[in-house]
Residue frames as a rotation matrix with the C-alpha (Angstrom) as fourth column:
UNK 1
-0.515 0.661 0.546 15.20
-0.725 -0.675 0.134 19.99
0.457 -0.327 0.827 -13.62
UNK 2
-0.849 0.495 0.186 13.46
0.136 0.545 -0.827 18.03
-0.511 -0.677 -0.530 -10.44
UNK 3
-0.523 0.852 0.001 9.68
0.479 0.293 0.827 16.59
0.704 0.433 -0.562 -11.93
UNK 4
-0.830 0.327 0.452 7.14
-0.546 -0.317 -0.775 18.42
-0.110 -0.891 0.441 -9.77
UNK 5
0.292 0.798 -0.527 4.78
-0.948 0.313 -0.052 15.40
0.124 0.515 0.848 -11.19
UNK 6
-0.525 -0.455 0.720 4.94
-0.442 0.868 0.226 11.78
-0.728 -0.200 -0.656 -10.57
UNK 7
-0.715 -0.003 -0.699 4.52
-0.687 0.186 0.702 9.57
0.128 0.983 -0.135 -13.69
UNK 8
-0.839 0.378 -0.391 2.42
0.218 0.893 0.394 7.12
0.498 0.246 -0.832 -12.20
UNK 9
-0.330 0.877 -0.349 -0.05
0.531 -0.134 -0.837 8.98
-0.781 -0.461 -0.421 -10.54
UNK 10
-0.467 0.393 -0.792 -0.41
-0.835 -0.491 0.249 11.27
-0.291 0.778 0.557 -14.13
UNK 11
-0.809 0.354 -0.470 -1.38
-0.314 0.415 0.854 7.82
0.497 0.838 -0.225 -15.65
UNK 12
-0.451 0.849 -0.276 -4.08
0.886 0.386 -0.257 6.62
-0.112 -0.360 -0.926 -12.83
UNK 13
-0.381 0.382 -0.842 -5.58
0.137 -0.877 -0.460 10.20
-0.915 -0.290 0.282 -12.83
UNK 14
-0.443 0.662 -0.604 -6.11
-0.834 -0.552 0.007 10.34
-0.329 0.507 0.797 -16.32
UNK 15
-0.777 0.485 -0.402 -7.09
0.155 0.766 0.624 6.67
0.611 0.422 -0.670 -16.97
UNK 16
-0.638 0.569 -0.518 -9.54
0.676 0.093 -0.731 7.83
-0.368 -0.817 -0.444 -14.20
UNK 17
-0.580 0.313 -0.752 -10.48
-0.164 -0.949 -0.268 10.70
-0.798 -0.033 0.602 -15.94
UNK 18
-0.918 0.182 -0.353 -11.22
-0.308 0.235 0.922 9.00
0.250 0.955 -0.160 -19.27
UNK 19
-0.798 0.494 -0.345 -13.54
0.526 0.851 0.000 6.58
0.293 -0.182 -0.939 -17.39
UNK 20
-0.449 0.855 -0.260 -15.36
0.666 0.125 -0.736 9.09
-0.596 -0.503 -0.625 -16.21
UNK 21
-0.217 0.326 -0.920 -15.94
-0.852 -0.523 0.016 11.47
-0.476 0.788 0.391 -19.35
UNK 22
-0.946 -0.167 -0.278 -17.04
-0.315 0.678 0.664 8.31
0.077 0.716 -0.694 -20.75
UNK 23
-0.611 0.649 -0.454 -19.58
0.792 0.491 -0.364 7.88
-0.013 -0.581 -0.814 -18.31
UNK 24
-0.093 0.193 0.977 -20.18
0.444 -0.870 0.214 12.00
0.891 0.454 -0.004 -18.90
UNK 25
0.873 -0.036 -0.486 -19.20
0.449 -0.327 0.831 12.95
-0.189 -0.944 -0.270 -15.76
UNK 26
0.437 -0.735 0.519 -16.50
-0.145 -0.627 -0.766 16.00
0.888 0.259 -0.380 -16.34
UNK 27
0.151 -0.777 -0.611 -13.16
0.943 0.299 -0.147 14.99
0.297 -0.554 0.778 -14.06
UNK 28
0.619 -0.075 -0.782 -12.10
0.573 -0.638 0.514 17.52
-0.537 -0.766 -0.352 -11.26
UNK 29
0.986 -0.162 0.042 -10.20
-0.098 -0.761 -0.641 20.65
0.136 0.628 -0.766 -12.54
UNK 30
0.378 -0.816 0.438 -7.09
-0.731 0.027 0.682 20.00
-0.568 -0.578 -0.586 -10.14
UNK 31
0.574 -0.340 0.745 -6.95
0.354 0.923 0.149 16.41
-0.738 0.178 0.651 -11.54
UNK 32
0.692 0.100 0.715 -6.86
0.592 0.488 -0.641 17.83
-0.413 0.867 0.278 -15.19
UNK 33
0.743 -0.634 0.215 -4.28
-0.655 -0.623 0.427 20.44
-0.137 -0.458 -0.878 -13.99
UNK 34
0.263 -0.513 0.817 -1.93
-0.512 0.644 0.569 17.34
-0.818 -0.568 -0.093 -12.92
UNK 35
0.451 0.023 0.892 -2.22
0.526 0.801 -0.286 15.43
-0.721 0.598 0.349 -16.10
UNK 36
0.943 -0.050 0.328 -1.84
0.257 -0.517 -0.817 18.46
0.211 0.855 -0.474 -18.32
UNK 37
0.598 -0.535 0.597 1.29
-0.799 -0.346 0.491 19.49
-0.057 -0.771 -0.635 -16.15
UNK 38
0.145 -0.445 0.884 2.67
0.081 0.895 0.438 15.71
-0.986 0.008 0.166 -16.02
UNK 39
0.586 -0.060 0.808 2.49
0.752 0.411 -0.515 15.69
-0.301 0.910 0.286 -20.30
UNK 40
0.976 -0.175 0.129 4.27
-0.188 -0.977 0.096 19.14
0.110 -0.118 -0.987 -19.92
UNK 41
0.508 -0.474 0.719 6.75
-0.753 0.161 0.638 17.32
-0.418 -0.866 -0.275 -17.91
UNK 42
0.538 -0.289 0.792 7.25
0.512 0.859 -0.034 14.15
-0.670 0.423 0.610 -20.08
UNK 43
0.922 -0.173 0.347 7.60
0.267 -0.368 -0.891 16.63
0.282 0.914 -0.293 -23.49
UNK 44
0.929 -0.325 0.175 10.00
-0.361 -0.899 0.247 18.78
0.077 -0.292 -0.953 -21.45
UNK 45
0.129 -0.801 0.584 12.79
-0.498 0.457 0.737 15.58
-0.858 -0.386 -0.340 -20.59
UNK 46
0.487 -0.172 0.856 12.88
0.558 0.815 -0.154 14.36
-0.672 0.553 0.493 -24.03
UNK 47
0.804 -0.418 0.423 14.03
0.070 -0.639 -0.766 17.54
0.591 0.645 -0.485 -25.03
């Protein structure tokens, strides 16, 4: 199955996200879409 997710933009997107729930600023919805979607993606190829 073709990734519809690219592994290195999942990890800048959510090290972005962290940084900014840290700061308490809630990360775009799309972003947290992408990440959730990318860890979907990771589980899915080890199986």
């Amino acid at each position: 199955m073709e990734r519809l997710t690219d592994r290195k933009t999942a990890a800048a997107l959510k090290k972005n996200a962290d940084g900014l729930r840290e700061k308490g600023v809630e990360p775009n919805i799309s972003d947290l879409r992408y990440i959730k979607l990318a860890e979907y993606e990771n589980i899915e190829e080890m199986y």
